[in-house]
Structures are given as structure tokens and as C-alpha cells.
N, C-alpha and C positions, 0 to 999 in steps of 0.2 A: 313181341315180334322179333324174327328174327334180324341181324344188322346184314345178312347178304342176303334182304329183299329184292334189290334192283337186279335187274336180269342184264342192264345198259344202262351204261350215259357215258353220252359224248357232248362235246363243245371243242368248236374251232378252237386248236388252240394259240392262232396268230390272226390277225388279220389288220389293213390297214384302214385310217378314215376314209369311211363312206363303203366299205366293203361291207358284206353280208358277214354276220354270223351265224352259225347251225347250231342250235341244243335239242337232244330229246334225253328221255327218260324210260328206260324200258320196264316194268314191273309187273309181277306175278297177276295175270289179269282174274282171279280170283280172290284176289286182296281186291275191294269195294273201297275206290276214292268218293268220300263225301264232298271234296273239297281241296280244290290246288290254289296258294296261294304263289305266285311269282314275285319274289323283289328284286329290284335293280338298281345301277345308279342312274339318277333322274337328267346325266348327258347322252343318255343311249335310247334311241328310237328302236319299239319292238315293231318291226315289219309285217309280223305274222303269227299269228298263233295257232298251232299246228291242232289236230281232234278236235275241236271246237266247230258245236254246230253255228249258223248265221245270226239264231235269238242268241246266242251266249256270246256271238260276237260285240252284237250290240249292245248288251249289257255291263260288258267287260269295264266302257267307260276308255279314260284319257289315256293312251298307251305312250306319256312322255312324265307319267305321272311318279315312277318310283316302284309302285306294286299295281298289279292286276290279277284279280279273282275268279277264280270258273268255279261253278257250281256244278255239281255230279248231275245235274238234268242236260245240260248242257256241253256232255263229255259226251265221244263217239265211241268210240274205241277203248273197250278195258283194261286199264294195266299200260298206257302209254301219255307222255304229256311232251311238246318240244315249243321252240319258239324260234323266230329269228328275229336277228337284231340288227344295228348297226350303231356304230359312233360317229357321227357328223359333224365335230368338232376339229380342227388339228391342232394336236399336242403341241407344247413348246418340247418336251422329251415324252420317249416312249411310256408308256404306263401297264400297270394291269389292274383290270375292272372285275366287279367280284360278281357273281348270283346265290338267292336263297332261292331253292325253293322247298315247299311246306309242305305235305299232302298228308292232309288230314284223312285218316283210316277210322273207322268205329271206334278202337282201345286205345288208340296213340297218333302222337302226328310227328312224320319223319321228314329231319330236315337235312335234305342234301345243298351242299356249299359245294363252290368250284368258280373258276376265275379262266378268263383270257387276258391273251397281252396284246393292246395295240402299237402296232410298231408303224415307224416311219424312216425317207434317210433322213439323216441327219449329217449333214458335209463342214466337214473344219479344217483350218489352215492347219499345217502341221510347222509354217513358219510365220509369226506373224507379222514381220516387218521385211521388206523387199528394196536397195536402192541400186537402180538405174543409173549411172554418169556418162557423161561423153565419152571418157575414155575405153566404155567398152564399144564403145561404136566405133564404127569405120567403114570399106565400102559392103561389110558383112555384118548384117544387123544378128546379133544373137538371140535365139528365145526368152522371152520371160520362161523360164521352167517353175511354174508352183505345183509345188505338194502339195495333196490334200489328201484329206481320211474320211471315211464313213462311217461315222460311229452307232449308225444307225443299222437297225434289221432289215430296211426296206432299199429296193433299188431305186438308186438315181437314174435319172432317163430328163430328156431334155433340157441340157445343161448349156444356161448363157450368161457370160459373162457382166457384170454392170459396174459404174465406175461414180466416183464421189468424190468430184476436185474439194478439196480444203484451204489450199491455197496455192496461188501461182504469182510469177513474178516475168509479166511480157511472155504468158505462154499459154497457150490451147491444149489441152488435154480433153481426149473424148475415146470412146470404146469401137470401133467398126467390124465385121464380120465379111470375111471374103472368101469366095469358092476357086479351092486351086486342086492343081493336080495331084492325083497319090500318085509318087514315082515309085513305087516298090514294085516291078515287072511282075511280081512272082504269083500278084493278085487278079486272074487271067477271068477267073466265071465270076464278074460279079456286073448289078445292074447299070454301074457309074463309077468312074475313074476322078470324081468330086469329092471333098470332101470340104467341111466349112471349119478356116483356120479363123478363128476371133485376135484381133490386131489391138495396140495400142496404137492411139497415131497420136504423136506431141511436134508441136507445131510452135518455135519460136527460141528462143533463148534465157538462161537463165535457171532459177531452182523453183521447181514445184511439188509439190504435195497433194495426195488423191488416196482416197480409199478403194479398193476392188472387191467384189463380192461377187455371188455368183446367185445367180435365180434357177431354181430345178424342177421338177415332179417326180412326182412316185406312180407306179403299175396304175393306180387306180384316176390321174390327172389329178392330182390334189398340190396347189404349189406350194413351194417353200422358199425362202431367203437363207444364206448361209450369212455367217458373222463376217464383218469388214476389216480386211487387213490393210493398216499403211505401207504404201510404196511412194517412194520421193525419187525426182528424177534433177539430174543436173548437167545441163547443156552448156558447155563454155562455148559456144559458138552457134548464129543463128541459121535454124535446120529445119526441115521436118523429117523425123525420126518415126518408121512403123516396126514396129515390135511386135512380135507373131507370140503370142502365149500357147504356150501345152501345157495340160494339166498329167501332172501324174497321180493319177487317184489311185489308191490304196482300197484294198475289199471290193471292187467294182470287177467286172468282168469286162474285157476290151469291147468296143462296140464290135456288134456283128457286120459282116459284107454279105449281103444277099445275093446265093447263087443262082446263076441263070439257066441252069441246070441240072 
């Protein structure tokens, strides 16, 4: 037979957890499939199996099982086979996931291979130690300014800050989120002049110790935790101190302002 049988084939070639995957297979519908075999890895749910009549459906069996069978009685369409899939798992890192499929022909059985990548973000300190003293305070609190990166293919979207005292000494440490004004005049058509700035508030005197992380999702709501950086803070005098954090992310694209027109 010859090696450019296949008329198509496609497969998604990204997509994120719990998103859909698309494959088909286009072939010469005069070439007679006796027999398609599908293999996969057994963390991916097939959603669907595309040409397959209802009996073949139900024949097919556990679709979390690894491989699944259609037999030529239960093919519709000649010269065509697809599926969809998904991964319901979320990666610690991104990955790529492989398919066999087999279609046994009368003289020979042709095996086509091909792979997806499931991607996610993936958000890291680009500093991993942060300290805070009295002396940068006064009656102008300055930002925490943290860096961060996305080393990941998927966007970040709903991004909140979390906090991890480790140790204090006479002092309160906790994370607050507060809605202030955008003063930048120059932002005239948008739905709201609000925006939510996330605060440190330390409350007390003395040297403490906290880790800060950040909780996010990706397009499809699927959550994630970024890794914990330490920040230490040292108050020579008893205060309560609010700290307005900006993040500067890196590979993200600035939040949009929804125009009113």
C-alpha cells in the first residue's frame, strides 16, 4: 500500500485540562477498513467517537481504558475515523500525550502516531526572597513591586494573592483586597473606574516572617497554586503598616478595560 494513503489528519495541537480535543483521519474511501484500533494514554477520557454507529457504540466498551475497537460493521462512513478526547487531570508541568491508531486494511495494517501538548500557566517568582523594614516606610507606604513569569503556554486570569505566616514576633500579618480608584484620566469609555489593589496589612511591632503565593486559573477555570516566596518584614516601632502589592508579570497581556462603547 502506498505510504500517502491518508487523504487528512488532524489533531488539536494544544489544548488545556478539561478542554476538548479533535482528531480525525481522512482515507481513500475505497481502501475497506476491516478494523480500527485506537490506543491512548489511560489519563485521557475519549468523549466521543466520531462514524460509529449506536450498536458499535456500545460495543466499544470502557472509553478510560487505554484502547478502543470498532469493527467495519459498525463503521458509517468509508475512508474516515476521528475522536474526541479530553485530559482531566492538571499537570504539575505542561506535557505531551501521544495516539496510535491501527486500521487494519485486507493486505496490511497502517499505523498512524501523532501527539498533543497539554499546556497550562504556570506562574514563578522571578525573586525569591522579598524584605520589607521600617525604614522604608514613612507617611508614603511604598509597593511591594513582585516579579513574576509565566512559564507556562496557558493564560493566567483570576489572580489572588495568599499568605503563609512562618514566624512573628508581637505581630499580625494577614493578606486584605481593597477597591480603589484608577486615576489614570486618560481611561474615559470604560464600564468602572475600580479596580482591586490586594494589600499587606502588618499590624504590630518587631520581625516577622511569611510566605506569599499566589492562587490563579487558566481559560478553561481549572486552579492552580504558584510556588511560595519568603518575605520578612521589620518594624522598629509599633504600627499598622498597609502595603499595596503590584505584580509585574512578564508573558501576560495587561488586563483589558471593557469599553462602553
Amino acid at each position: 500500500m502506498s505510504k500517502d494513503w491518508i487523504l487528512e489528519k488532524h489533531i488539536s495541537k494544544k489544548a488545556l485540562p478539561n478542554e476538548n480535543i479533535i482528531s480525525w483521519i481522512k482515507w481513500d474511501p475505497n481502501l475497506v477498513a476491516k478494523k480500527i484500533i485506537l490506543k491512548f494514554e489511560p489519563d485521557l477520557i475519549i468523549t466521543k467517537v466520531l462514524n460509529v454507529s449506536e450498536e458499535g457504540l456500545k460495543n466499544i466498551g470502557e472509553l478510560q481504558s487505554g484502547k478502543i475497537t470498532i469493527n467495519q460493521e459498525h463503521m458509517q462512513i468509508p475512508g474516515f475515523f476521528g475522536f474526541t478526547c479530553l485530559y482531566n487531570a492538571v499537570p504539575e508541568n505542561e506535557r505531551t500525550i501521544n495516539f496510535i491508531v491501527e486500521v487494519d486494511f485486507d493486505d496490511t495494517i497502517q499505523k498512524v502516531e501523532y501527539s498533543t501538548k497539554i499546556i497550562r500557566p504556570i506562574l514563578k517568582f522571578e525573586q525569591a526572597e522579598y524584605t520589607l523594614t521600617s525604614s522604608q516606610f514613612g507617611n508614603i507606604v511604598n509597593p511591594l513591586d513582585l516579579k513574576l513569569v509565566n512559564v507556562g503556554s496557558g493564560r493566567v486570569v483570576n489572580l489572588h494573592p495568599f499568605a503563609k505566616v512562618t514566624k512573628t514576633t508581637d505581630m499580625e500579618i494577614k493578606i486584605q483586597t481593597k477597591q480603589e480608584e484608577i486615576k489614570d484620566e486618560s481611561l474615559v469609555f470604560v464600564k468602572t473606574n475600580q479596580i482591586t489593589i490586594p494589600k499587606i496589612i502588618v499590624t504590630g511591632i518587631g520581625y516577622g516572617m511569611f510566605s506569599l503565593g499566589y492562587e490563579y486559573e487558566d481559560t478553561m477555570g481549572n486552579s492552580y497554586k504558584s510556588e511560595l516566596a519568603n518575605l520578612s518584614i521589620n518594624i522598629e516601632e509599633k504600627q499598622t503598616l498597609q502595603v499595596p502589592i503590584t505584580e509585574n508579570i512578564s508573558r501576560l497581556s495587561t488586563p483589558l478595560l471593557k469599553a462602553t462603547v
